[in-house]
C-alpha positions in Angstrom: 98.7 -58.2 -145.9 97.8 -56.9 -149.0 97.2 -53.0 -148.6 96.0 -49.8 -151.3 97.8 -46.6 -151.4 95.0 -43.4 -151.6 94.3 -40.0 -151.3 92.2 -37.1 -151.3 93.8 -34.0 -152.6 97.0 -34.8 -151.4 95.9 -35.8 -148.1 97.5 -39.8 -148.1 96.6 -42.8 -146.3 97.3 -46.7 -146.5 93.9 -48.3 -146.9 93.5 -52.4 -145.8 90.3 -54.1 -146.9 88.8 -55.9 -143.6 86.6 -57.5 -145.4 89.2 -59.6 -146.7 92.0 -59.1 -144.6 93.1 -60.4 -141.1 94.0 -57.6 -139.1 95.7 -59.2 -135.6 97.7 -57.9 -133.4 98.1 -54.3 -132.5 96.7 -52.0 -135.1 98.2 -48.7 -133.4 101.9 -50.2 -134.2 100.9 -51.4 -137.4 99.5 -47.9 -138.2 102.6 -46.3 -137.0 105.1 -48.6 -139.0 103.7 -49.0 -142.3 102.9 -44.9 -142.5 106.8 -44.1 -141.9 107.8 -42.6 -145.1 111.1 -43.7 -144.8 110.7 -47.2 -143.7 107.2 -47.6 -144.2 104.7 -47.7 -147.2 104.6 -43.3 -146.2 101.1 -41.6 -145.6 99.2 -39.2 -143.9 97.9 -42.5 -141.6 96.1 -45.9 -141.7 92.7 -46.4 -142.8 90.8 -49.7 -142.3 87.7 -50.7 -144.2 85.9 -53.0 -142.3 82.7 -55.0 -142.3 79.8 -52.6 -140.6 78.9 -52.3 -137.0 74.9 -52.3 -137.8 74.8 -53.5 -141.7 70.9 -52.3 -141.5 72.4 -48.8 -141.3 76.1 -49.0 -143.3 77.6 -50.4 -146.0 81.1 -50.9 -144.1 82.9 -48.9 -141.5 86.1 -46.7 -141.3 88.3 -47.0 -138.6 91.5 -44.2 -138.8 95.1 -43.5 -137.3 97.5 -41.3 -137.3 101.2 -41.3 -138.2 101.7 -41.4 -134.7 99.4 -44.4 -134.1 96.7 -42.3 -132.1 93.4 -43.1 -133.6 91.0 -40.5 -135.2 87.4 -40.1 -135.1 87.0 -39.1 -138.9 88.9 -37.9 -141.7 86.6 -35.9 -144.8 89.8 -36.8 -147.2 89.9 -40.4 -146.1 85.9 -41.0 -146.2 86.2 -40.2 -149.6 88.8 -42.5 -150.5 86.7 -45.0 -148.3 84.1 -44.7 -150.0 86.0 -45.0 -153.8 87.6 -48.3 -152.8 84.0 -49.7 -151.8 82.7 -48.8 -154.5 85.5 -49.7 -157.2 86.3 -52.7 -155.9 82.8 -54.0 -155.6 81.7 -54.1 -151.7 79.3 -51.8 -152.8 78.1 -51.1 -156.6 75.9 -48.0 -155.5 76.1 -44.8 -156.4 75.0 -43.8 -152.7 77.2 -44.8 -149.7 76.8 -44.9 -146.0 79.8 -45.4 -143.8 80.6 -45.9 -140.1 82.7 -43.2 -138.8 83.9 -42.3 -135.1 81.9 -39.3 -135.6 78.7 -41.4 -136.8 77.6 -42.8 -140.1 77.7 -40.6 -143.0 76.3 -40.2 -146.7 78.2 -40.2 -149.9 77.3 -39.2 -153.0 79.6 -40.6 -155.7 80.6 -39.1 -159.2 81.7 -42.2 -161.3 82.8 -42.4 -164.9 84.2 -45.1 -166.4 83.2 -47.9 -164.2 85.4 -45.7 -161.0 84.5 -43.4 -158.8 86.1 -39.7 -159.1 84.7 -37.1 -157.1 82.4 -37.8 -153.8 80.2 -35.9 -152.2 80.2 -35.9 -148.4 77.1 -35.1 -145.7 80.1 -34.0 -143.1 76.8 -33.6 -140.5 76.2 -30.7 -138.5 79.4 -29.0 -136.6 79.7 -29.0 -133.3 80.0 -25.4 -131.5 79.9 -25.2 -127.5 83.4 -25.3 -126.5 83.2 -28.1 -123.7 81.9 -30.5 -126.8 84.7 -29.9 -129.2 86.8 -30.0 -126.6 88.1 -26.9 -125.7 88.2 -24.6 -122.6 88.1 -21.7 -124.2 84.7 -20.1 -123.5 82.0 -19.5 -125.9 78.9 -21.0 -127.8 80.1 -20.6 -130.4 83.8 -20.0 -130.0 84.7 -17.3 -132.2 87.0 -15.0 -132.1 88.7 -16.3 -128.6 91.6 -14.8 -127.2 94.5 -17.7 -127.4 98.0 -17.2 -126.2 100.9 -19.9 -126.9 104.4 -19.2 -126.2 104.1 -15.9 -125.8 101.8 -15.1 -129.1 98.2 -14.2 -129.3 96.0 -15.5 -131.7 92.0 -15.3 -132.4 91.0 -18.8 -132.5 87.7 -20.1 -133.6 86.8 -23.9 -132.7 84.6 -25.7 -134.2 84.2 -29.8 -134.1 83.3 -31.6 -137.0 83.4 -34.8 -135.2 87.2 -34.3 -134.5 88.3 -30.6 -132.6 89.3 -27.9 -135.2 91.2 -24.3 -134.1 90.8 -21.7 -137.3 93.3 -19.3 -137.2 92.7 -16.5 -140.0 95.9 -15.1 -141.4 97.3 -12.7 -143.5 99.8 -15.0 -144.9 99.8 -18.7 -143.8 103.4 -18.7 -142.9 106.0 -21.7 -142.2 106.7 -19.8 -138.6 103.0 -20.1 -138.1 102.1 -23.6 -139.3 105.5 -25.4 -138.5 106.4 -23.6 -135.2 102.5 -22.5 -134.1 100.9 -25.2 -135.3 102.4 -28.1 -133.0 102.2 -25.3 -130.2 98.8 -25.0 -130.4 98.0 -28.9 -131.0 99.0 -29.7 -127.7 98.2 -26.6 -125.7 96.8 -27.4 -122.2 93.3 -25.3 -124.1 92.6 -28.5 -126.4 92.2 -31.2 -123.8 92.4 -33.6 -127.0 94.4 -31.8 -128.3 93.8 -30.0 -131.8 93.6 -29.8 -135.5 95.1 -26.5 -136.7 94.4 -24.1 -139.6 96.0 -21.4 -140.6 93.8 -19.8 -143.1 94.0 -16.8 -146.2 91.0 -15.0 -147.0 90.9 -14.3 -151.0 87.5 -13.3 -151.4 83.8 -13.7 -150.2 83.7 -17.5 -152.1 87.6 -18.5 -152.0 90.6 -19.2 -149.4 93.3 -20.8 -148.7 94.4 -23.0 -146.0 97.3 -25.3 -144.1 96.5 -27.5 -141.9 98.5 -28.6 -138.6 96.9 -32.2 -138.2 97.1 -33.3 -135.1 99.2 -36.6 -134.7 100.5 -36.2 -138.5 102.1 -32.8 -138.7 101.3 -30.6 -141.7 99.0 -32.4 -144.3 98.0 -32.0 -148.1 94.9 -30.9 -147.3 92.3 -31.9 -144.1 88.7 -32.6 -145.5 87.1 -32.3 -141.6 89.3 -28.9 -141.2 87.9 -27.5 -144.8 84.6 -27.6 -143.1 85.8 -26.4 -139.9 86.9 -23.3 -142.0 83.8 -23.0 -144.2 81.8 -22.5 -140.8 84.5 -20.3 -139.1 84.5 -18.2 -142.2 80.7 -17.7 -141.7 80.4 -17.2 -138.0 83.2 -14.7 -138.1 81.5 -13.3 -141.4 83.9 -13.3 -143.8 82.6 -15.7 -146.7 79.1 -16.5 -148.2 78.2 -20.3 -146.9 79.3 -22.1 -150.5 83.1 -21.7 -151.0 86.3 -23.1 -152.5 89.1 -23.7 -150.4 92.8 -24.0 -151.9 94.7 -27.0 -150.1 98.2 -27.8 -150.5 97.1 -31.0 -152.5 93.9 -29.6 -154.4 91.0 -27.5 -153.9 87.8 -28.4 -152.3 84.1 -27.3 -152.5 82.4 -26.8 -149.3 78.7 -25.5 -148.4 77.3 -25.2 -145.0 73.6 -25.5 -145.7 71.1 -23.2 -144.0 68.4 -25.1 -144.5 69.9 -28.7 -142.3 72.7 -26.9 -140.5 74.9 -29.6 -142.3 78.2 -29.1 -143.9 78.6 -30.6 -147.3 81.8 -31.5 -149.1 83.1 -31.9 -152.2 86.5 -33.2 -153.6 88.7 -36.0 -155.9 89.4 -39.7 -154.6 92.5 -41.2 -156.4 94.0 -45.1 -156.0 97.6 -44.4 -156.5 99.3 -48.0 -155.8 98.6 -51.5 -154.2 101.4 -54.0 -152.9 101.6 -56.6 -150.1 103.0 -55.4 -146.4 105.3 -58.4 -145.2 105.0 -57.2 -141.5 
């Protein structure tokens, strides 16, 4: 099975082409073997391109997992890469993607030079706010600022869904204690019925942070496209930033606006191919 090696800011998955590929057997194993970075290809997950559900309405369809086999419902980092691969590698010559997500089909806007796409540009939709949607049981519509205790710690948490649950955690310094020993904590607190993405988050200015992200099923992550725009939101609800910002990843910065005009969150960031080879499994 021939398979490419991408990411987005840091944030790496092992992509398979569908379209070409057989893809028997169980996909959750497969997802959990070949992302083993020490006996595996290594990565962030699996990502599968695949042929669309409704071709009237997508060009092709994404289907994610985690490290840990658990599938996803989206991934801002991987949609991006998604999108590069159709377009360099000729599924898709257009400048203007839509793909099928677990969280619905999406736009993408493509910066390409060169014959290759760069930089996309993502319609993440609209973010989902009443707690029971997210899912979470803390109360609140929107859930900002709600009181969380794990382990004997208190934190503000502010959830927000951007097709996959989100818990923003504003810090003053985004600690290892925090995102290595809170982060799993909070993941699978009995709060997050799916359990949770977490970000811990820096404030730098009224346009700039900094975040790490907790990802849940992965561990920490080079940077979480769907958390960046879980922060960007958070940020405004709790009104600490304007709506257009730049958030510092681990892996890269990315540009994020949550639009007042749709109530959609758009996002902005680099696409790199870093290897292709054949899986023998």
């Amino acid at each position: 099975m021939r398979f490419t090696k991408m990411h987005g800011a840091g944030n790496d998955y092992v992509y398979v082409n569908g379209f070409e590929e057989p893809l028997n057997g169980d996909r959750a194993e497969l997802a959990r073997r070949i992302s083993d970075r020490h006996f595996g290809v290594g990565g962030d997950g699996m990502i599968l391109i695949l042929p669309p559900q409704n071709p009237d309405v997508a060009d092709a369809r994404m289907q994610m997992f985690n490290a840990d086999g658990s599938e996803a419902e989206m991934c801002g980092n991987g949609i991006r890469c998604v999108a590069k691969y159709v377009y360099d590698h000729g599924i898709k010559r257009d400048t203007s993607l839509k793909i099928e997500t677990g969280a619905g089909v999406l736009s993408l806007e493509l910066d390409v030079a060169n014959g290759k796409a760069h930089r996309v540009r993502v319609d993440m939709g609209e973010p989902i706010l009443n707690g029971p949607d997210i899912p979470t049981t803390l109360p609140g519509n929107p859930v900002v600022n709600a009181q969380l205790q794990v382990n004997g710690q208190t934190f503000q948490a502010n959830c927000v869904s951007m097709g996959n649950p989100h818990c923003v955690i504003f810090v003053e310094k985004a600690t290892d204690d925090l995102v290595l020993g809170a982060g799993p904590k909070i993941e699978n607190a009995p709060e997050f019925p799916a359990r949770v993405n977490v970000e811990f988050v820096e404030l730098i200015s009224r346009t700039e942070m900094r975040q790490r992200t907790w990802e849940r099923g992965s561990g920490e992550t080079y940077a979480c496209g769907t958390g960046a725009s879980a922060v960007c939101v958070a940020s405004v609800l709790t009104e600490r930033t304007e709506r257009k910002v730049i958030i510092h990843l681990l892996g890269g910065d990315l540009e994020l606006e949550w639009n007042e005009n749709d109530n959609h969150v758009y996002m902005t960031g680099p696409a790199e191919e870093v290897f292709t080879g054949v899986w023998p499994g």
